[in-house]
Every structure is written in C-alpha cells, then in structure tokens.
MARVEXVO-449558 format. One record per residue (C-alpha): residue number from 1; z, x, y. Coordinates in Angstrom, 3 decimals. Layout:
N
R num       pz       px       py
R NUM        Z        X        Y
...
This chain:
470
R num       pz       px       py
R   1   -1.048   -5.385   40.961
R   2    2.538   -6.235   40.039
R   3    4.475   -3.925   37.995
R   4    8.495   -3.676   37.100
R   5    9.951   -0.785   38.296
R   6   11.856    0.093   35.375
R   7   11.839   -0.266   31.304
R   8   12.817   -3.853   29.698
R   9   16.582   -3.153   27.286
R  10   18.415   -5.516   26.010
R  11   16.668   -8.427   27.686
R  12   16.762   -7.013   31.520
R  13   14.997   -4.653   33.323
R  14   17.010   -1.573   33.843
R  15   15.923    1.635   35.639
R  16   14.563    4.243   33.992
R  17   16.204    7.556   33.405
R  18   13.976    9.699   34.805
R  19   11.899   10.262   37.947
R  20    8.413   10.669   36.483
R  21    6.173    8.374   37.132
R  22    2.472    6.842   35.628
R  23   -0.204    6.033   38.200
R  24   -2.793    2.839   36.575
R  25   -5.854    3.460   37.290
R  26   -9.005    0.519   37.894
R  27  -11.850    2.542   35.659
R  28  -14.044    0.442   37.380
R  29  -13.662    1.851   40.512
R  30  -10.964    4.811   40.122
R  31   -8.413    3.326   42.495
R  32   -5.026    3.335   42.313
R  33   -3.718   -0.467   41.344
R  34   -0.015   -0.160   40.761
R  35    2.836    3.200   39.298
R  36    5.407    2.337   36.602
R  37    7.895    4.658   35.425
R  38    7.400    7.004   32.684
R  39    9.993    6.974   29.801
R  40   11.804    9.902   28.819
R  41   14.016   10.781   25.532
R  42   16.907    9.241   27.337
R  43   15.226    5.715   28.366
R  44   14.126    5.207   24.201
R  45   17.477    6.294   23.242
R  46   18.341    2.844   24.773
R  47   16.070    0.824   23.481
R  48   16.650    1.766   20.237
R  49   20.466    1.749   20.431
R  50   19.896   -2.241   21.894
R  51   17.216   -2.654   18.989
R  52   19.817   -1.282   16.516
R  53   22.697   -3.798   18.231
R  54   20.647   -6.819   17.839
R  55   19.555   -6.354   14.901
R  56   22.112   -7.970   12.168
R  57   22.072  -11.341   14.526
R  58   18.327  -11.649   14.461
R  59   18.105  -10.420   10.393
R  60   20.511  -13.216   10.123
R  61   18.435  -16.004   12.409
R  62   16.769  -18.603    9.956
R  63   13.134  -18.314    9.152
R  64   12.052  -20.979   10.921
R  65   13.932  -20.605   14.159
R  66   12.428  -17.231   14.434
R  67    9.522  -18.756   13.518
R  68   10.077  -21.287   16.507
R  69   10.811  -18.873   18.795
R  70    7.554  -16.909   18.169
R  71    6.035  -20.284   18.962
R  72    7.649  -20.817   22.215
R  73    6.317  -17.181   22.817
R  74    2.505  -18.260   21.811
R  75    3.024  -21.241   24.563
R  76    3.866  -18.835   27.425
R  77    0.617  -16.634   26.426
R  78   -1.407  -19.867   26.543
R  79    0.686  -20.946   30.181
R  80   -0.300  -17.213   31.547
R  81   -3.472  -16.711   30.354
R  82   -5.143  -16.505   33.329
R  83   -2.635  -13.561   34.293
R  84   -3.147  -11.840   31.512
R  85   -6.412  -11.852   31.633
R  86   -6.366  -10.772   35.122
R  87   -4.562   -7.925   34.780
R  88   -6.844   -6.856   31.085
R  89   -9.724   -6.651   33.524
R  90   -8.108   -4.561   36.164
R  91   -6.596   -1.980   34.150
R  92   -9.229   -2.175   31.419
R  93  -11.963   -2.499   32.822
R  94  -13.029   -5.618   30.584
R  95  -15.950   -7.982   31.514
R  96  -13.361  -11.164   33.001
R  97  -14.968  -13.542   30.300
R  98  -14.102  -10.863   27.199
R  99  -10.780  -10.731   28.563
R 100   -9.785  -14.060   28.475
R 101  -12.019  -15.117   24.818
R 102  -10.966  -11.765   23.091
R 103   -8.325   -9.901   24.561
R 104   -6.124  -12.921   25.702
R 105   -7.668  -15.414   22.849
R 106   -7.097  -13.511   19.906
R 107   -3.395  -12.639   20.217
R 108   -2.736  -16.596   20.734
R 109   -4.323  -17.299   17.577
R 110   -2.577  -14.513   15.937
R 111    1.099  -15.739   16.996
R 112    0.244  -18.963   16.413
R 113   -0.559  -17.532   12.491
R 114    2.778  -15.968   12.716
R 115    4.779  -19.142   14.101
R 116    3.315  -20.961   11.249
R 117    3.529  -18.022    8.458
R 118    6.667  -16.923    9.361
R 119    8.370  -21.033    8.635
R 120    6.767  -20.861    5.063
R 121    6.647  -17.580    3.906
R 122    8.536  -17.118    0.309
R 123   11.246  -14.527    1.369
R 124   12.736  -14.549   -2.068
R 125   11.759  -15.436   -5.498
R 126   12.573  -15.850   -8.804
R 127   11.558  -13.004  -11.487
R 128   12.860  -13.479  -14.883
R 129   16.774  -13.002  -14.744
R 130   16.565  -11.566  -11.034
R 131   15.879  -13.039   -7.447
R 132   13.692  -10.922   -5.316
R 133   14.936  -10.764   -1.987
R 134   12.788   -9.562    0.886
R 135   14.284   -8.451    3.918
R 136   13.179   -6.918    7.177
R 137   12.925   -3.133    7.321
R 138   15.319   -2.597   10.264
R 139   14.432   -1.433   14.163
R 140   10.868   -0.842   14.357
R 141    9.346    1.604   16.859
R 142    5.440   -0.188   17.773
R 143    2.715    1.997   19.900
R 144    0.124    0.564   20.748
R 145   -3.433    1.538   22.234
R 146   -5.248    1.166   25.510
R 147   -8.541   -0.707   24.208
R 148   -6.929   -3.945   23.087
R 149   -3.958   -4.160   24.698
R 150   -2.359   -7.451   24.348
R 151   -3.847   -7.824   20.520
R 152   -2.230   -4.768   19.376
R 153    1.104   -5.665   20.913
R 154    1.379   -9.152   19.167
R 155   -0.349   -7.533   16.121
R 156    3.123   -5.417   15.687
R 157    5.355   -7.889   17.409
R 158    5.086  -11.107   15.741
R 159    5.248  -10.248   12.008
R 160    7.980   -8.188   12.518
R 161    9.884  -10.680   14.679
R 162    9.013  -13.382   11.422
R 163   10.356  -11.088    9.019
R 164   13.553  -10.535   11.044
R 165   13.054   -6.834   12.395
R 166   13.968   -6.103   16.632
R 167   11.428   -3.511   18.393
R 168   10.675   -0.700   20.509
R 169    7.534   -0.963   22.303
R 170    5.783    1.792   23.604
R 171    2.668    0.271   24.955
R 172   -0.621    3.124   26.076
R 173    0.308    4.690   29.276
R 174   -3.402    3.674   30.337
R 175   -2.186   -0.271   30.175
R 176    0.987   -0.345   30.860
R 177    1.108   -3.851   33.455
R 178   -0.285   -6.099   30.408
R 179    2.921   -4.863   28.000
R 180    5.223   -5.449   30.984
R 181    3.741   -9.255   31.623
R 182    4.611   -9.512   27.717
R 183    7.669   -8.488   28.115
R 184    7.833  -11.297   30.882
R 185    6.812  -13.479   28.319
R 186    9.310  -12.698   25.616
R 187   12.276  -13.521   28.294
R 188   10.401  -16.426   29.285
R 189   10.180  -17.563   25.311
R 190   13.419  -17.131   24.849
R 191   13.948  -14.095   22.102
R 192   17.212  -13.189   22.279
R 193   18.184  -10.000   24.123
R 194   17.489   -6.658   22.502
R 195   15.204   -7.913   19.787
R 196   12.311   -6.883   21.704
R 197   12.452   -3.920   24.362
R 198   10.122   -1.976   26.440
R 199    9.578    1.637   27.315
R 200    6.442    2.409   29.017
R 201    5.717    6.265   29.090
R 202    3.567    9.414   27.772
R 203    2.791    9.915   24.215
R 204    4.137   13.592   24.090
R 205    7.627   12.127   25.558
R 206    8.305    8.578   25.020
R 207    6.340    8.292   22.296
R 208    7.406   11.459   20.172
R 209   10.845   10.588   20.342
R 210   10.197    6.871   19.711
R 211    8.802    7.947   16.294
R 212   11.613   10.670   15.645
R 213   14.406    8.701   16.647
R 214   17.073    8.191   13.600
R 215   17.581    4.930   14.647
R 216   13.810    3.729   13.867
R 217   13.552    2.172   10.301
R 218    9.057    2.325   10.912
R 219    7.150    3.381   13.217
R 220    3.843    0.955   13.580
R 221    1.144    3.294   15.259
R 222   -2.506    2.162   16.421
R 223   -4.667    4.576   17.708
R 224   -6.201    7.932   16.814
R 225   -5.991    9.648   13.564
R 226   -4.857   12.924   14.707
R 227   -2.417   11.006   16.887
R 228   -1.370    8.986   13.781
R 229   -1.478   12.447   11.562
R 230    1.548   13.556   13.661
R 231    3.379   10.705   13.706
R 232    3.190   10.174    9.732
R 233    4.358   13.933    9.812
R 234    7.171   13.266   11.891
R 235    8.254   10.164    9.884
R 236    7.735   12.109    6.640
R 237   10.429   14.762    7.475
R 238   12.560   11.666    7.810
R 239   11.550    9.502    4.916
R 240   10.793    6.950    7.383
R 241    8.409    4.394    6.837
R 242    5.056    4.002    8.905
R 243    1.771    1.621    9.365
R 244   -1.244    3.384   10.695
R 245   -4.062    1.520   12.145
R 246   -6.197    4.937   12.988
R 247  -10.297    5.470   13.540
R 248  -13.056    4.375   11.905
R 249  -17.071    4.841   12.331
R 250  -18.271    1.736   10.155
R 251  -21.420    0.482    8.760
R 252  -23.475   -2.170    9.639
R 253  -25.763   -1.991    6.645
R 254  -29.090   -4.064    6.635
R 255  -30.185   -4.844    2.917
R 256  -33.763   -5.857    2.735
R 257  -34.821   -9.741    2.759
R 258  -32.141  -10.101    5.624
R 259  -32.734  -11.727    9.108
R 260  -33.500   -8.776   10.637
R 261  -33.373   -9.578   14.290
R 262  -30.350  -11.331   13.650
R 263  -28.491   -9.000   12.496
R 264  -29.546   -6.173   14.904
R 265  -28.421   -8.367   17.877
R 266  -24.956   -8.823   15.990
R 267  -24.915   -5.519   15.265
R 268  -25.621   -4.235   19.244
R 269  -23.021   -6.977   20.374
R 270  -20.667   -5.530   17.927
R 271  -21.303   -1.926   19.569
R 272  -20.736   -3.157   22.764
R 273  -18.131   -5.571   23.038
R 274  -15.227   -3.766   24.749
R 275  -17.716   -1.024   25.981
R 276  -17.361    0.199   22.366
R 277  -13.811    0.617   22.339
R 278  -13.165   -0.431   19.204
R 279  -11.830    0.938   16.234
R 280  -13.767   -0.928   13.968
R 281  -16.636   -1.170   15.908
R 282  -20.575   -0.648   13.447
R 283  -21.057    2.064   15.169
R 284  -24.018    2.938   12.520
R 285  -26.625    0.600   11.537
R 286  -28.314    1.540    8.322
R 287  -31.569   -0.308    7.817
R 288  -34.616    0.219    5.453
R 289  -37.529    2.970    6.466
R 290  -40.036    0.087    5.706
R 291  -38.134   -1.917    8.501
R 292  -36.964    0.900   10.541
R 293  -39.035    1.156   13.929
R 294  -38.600   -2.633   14.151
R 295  -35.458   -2.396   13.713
R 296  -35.390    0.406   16.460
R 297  -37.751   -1.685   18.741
R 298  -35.202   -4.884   18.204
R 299  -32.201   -2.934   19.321
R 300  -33.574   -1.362   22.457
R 301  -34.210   -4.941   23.316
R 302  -31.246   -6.167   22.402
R 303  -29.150   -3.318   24.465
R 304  -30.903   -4.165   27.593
R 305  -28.922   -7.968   27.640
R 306  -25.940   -5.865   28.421
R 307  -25.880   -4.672   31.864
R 308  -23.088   -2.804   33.453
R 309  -21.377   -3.304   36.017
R 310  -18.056   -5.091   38.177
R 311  -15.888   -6.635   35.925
R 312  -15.048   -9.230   38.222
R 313  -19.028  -10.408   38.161
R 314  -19.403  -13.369   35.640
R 315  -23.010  -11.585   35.112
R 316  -21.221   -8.439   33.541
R 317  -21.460   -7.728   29.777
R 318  -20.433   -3.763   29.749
R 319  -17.496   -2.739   31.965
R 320  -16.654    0.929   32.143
R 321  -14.880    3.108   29.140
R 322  -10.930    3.217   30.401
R 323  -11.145    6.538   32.099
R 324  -12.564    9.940   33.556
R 325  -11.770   11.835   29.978
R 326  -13.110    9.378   27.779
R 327  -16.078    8.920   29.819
R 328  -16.491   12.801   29.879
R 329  -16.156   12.819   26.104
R 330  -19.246   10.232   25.296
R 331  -21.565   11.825   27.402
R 332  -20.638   15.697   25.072
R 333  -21.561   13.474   22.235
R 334  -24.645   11.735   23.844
R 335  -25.470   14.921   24.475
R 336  -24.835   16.554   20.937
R 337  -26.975   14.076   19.664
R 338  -30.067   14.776   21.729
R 339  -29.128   18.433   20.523
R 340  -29.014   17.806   17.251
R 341  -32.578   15.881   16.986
R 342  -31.771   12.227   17.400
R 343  -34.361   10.469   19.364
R 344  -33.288    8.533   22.280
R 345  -34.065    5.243   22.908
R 346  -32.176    3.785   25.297
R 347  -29.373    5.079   27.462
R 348  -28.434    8.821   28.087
R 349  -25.692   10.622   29.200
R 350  -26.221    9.949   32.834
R 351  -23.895    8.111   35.266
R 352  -25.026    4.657   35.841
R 353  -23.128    4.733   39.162
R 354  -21.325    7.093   41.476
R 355  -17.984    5.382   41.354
R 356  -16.100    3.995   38.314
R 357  -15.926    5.820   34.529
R 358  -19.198    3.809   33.320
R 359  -21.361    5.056   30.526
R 360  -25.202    3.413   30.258
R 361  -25.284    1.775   26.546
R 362  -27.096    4.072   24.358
R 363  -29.253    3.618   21.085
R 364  -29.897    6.600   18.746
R 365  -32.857    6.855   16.548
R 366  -33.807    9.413   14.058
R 367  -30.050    9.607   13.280
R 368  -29.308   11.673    9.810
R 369  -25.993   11.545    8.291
R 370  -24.740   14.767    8.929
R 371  -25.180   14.703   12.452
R 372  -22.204   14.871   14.448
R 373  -22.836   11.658   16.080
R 374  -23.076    9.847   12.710
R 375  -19.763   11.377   11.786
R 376  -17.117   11.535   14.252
R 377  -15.464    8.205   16.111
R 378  -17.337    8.272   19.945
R 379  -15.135    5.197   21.232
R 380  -17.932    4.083   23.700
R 381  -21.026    1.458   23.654
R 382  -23.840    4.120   21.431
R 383  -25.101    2.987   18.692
R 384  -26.861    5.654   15.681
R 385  -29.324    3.859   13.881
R 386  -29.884    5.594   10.335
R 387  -33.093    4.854    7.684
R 388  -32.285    4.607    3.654
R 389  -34.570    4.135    1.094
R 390  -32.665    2.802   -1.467
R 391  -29.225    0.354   -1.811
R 392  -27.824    3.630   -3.412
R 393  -28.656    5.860   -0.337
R 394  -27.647    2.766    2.276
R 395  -23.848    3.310   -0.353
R 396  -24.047    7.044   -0.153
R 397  -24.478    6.809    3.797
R 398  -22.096    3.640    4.491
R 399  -19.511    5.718    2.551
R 400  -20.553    9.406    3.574
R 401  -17.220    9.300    5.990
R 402  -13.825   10.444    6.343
R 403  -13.162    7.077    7.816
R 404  -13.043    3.703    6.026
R 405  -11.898    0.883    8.495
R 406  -14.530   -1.761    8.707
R 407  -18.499   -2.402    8.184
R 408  -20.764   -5.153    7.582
R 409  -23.841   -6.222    5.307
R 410  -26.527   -8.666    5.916
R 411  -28.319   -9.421    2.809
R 412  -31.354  -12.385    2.166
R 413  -28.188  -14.277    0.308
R 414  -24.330  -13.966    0.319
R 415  -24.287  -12.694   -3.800
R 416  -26.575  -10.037   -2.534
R 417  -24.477   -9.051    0.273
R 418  -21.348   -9.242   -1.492
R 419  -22.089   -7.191   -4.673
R 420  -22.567   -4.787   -2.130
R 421  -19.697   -4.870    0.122
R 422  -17.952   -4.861   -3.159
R 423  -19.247   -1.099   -3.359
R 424  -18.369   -0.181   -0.013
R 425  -15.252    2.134    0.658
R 426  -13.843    0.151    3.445
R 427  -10.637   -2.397    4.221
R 428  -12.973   -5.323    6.000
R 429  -16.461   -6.159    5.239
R 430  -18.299   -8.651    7.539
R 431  -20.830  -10.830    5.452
R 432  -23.752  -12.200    7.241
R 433  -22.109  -12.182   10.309
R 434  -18.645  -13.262    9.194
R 435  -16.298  -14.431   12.181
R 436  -12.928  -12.788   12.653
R 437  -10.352  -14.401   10.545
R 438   -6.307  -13.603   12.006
R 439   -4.506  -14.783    8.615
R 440   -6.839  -11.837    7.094
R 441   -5.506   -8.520    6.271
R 442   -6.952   -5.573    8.772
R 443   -6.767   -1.662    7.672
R 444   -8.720    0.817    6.361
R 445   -9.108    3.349    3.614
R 446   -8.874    7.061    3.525
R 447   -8.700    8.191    7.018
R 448   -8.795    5.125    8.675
R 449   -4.901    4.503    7.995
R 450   -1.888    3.348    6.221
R 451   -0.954   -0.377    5.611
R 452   -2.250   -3.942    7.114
R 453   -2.120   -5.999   10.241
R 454   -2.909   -9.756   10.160
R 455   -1.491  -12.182    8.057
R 456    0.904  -12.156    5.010
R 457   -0.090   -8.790    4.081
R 458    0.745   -8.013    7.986
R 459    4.365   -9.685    7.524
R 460    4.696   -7.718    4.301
R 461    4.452   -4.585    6.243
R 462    8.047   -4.903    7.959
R 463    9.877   -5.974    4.784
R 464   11.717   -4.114    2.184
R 465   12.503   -5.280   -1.596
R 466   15.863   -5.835   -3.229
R 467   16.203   -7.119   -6.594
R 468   19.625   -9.043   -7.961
R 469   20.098   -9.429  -11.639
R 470   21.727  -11.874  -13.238
C-alpha cells in the first residue's frame, strides 16, 4: 500500500524527526502492507508551532469561504472514494461494501453538513445592549481511533475548520494510510498551509505530547475512557479545554407489542457492523421473559447471515477485529461469560481460521446484569441478551452502567417508545429503528464522555464566547 514517508506541516510533507517507525498490519491476514514513521515530541512540536502560525489568517477567513473550502474538500472524498475505501479494508479489515457505504459514505455526508452549516451558522448575535461574538477556540490537537477511521477524522476536522480553528491530527497508529490519503485530500482541496497538519505516531509519544503541548487551545479525543481519563487529566493541569467521545455498552431495549423479529435483526446488524467495533454499538438487548427464548431463537438466526471471512469477498459481512490484542481480549471475555453462567448460543471463543485476528460472532443468553460481560465495553461482534419483567427493570438495566453513549427502543408505537427513551440515561436514542442523522448531536453521559460531535452542537464545540457591551 502507499504510504508518505514522513508527517504532513505546514502543507508539505517533511521528514520526521525521529527514526522509529510503525509497521500496518492487514488483520485479515497478519501481513505486513506498508511502515510510516512514528512521531516523536519533536515532530508535534511542529505541527503545532505551523497550527499556531496559521492560525490568525484562517480565524480571519470569511465564513463562507471556509465554508467553501470544506466543500472543495467533500468533492475530493467523493473523487477518491474508491481509494479510500480501498485502503479502510486493508488496514481495517472492513467488509469492501461497509467501507465504501459507512466508513467512506458517512464522512461525505458529514462535510457536506459542515460546508453547508458552517455558510449559515449565526457567529454573533444580538443580546440586549451586547453582541455575542463567537470565535474559534485556537489550535486544536484531534486523535482519533482505529475503528472508524475516516469518520472520526472529518468528525474533528470539519467543524473546527467552519468555526475558524487550524489542527493537529494524530490519527490511531493502527490506521495510519487512511489519515495520510486525507491529508492528500486537504492539499488537493485547497486549505491553506498549516491549518491542517499531520503527525502519525504512538499514543504514549505523539499523542501525550499532542495533548500537553502549550500551544493546543483543545484537545478532541475519541477512543477509550481510560485513554480519555488521562488526557482530560493532562488538559486539566493546564486549564485546557477537551471533547471526549469515550466507551459505551448501550441498550437495545425491546418494549412489549414491538415487532419483535424486526428489531432483533436490527439489533444483531447493529452488533455486528464493523465486527462490533463500535462505540455505540447495542451491545445488550433487553427483551421481555414472556418473549425471551424467541427472542434468543431469532438472534441465533439472525447471527448466522453474517459469515466471516476475506474482506475483499463481496459475500463477506464480518471481517476480523483490527488486531492480535484485541482479538485476544474478546475471546477473555467470551470466555468470562461462559464462566460466569451465560448460556451460549452461538459463537465461542474459538478461532474461526488459522490466519487473520477473526473472532466467530457470538450471542449470549442467560445474561444478568452484573455479569462482567453485561458491564464492561468488549469492542467485538457478541451480543448479551438480558430478560426484564417490567419497563422499570428494562430502565434499571438499560441504565445499570457506568457508560451512557447510545441505545435504542422498539415499542408497538413511537409515544410508547419515546416516553421511554425519555427515561433513559443516554446522549442518542434510536426509535424504531431510527437512521443515522449527521446534523444530530453524538455524545454520551457519565462515562461515555465530554461534549458533542455532529452538527451545530459539533461546531459549538471549537468556539469560545465573548460578549461586547454597549
């Protein structure tokens, strides 16, 4: 696969300062595709410093050229698609079809929301005898995740290009070739040099001084939530503003009078799309002990459309998890739940093949609340399927978490399902199947993070308030 030899500053690629070096990986079949170099303390100082140089120009750009520009950005993702896409698959590992509908799809439709937001959006207003003013934070440091790795990029990127901010990225050193192609596309869109800039690197290194760099106004983090923990610690001792987009283990909650077999094959696709690498994914589907073994029947059914396999193969619905540690860690907690006295109905812990980091999808019955699988984030296609007795258990359960990202109810009528979701301790509710929505503000409560991505409330995110009075 192609890959740039060095970090993207001040639009050109420059060498990097060190020696050290990140090997990508296919999880599909554990080969070696490409090496990019890994950013040390040095390489960020850089970026930031060419962040920090460009920023009064670009603070000063109009609106809506910067809202043009972000446009001309969304037409090189549609030109390259098929690249992007490409190269999602091969250092992925996701299904070629999911790759270009989700992981390529989605972040057009999300810069195209920010092309059009960022022209209209009210960046002052008039309050009494003062004008509000709302202007970008400053130089914001964005790291983003392996699982969607073009979606988180432009999740950070474009509303903090609209409101006028320059970035850092420091894109998963898992998926490092899809940030570089982006960077590709930013020179090929036109953004002005230094507004946006690339370090690819480690976490421990590249990221950790990313986030404690002076020169960083925010620090936009997706991923876990002891990762983001120690991030929001380091930006703490600084007073320096962060957005955390962290874990989640959400609900899929199944309210009597519902379609039933409807919503337990929305729920399994929801499991596993992305081979469960989701952060949002309903990783627990509560439904009603009257309904429960057909429930359980339905979803063993419904887990068997999803074979496994080559990416590459059109006839492939699960790819593999994106490598050998996080394939080791869903088979402990496969595992742990056969331990702990969940029944097993479909998958297991065992290696569906000799070669590539695949994990057989897996349905839990019998699940209680306080089992360990019912609790902690797994990241990978198993799905714990939990009874309740009551709509005040199903709340107890849906909300028995330290995590509050997303979840879902499917109720006989949309009132129904609503008065419940208006219960449920959670940033995004899916009703009845509800498609996903990229002008819609995406976070969660509690331990699932800090702030929102998507949308106004996204822009909002990278702006500060001043007040003039008059």
């Amino acid at each position: 696969m192609k890959a740039h030899d060095g970090m993207y500053i001040d639009g050109a690629w420059r060498p990097a300062a060190g020696r050290e070096r990140i090997e990508v990986v296919n999880p599909a079949d554990e080969q070696v595709i490409a090496g990019v170099p890994a950013a040390n303390a040095d390489d960020v100082d850089a970026a930031v410093r060419a962040a920090r140089a460009a920023f009064p120009g670009w603070a000063a750009t109009a609106p809506a050229e910067r809202a043009a520009l972000i446009g001309a950005l969304r037409d090189v993702l549609v030109a390259r698609k098929d690249e992007f896409a490409e190269i999602i698959t091969a250092e992925l590992g996701s299904p070629r079809g999911f790759s270009e509908m989700v992981h390529v799809g989605a972040p057009i439709a999300v810069s195209s929301s920010f092309s059009e937001l960022g022209a209209s959006y009210a960046f002052e207003e008039r309050i009494g005898n003062s004008t509000v003013l709302l202007e970008p934070v400053g130089v914001v440091g964005a790291i983003t995740p392996w699982n969607y790795p073009l979606h988180q990029i432009v999740a950070k990127v474009a509303p903090a290009l609209a409101a006028g901010c320059t970035l850092v990225l420091k894109p998963a050193e898992d998926t490092p070739l899809t940030a570089q192609l982006f960077a590709e596309a930013v020179h090929e869109a036109g953004i002005p040099a230094g507004v946006f800039n690339l370090v690819t690197g480690t976490g421990p290194v590249a990221g950790q001084a990313l986030a404690a760099h002076e020169g960083v106004d925010l620090v936009s983090f997706t991923g876990s939530t002891a990762v983001g923990k120690q991030i929001g610690a380091t930006a703490g001792a600084a007073v320096k503003r962060v957005a955390l987009e962290l874990g989640g283990k959400s609900a899929n909650v199944i309210l009597p009078g519902a379609d039933l077999a409807k919503a337990v094959a929305a729920g399994v696709g929801h499991v596993m799309n992305n081979s469960g690498q989701s952060c949002n994914a309903l990783t627990r589907m509560l439904v009603h002990r009257d309904q429960y073994e057909e429930a359980v029947s339905l979803a063993a059914a419904a887990v068997a459309k999803y074979p496994s396999g080559d990416p590459r193969d059109p006839g492939t619905r699960l790819g593999p998890v994106i490598n050998a540690k996080q394939r080791d860690r869903i088979r402990g907690y496969i595992t742990k739940g056969v331990e702990e006295g969940a029944r097993l109905v479909a998958g297991g812990p065992e290696a569906p093949y000799e070669h590539g980091y695949f994990i057989a999808p897996t349905v839990f019955a019998d699940v209680t609340p306080e089992m360990t699988i019912a609790q902690e984030e797994i990241f990978g296609p198993v799905l714990s399927i939990l009874p309740y007795e009551d709509r005040d258990e199903a709340l107890r359960i849906a909300n028995g978490t330290v995590y509050g990202l997303g979840g879902a109810v499917w109720a006989a009528d949309e009132e129904t399902a609503v008065a419940f979701a208006r219960r449920m301790d959670t940033g995004q509710v899916d009703i009845n199947g509800g498609r996903f929505n990229p002008l819609a503000p995406f976070g969660g409560y509690k331990q699932s993070g800090v702030g929102r991505e998507l949308g106004p409330h996204g822009l909002a995110e990278y702006l500060q308030t001043k007040s003039l009075q008059f």
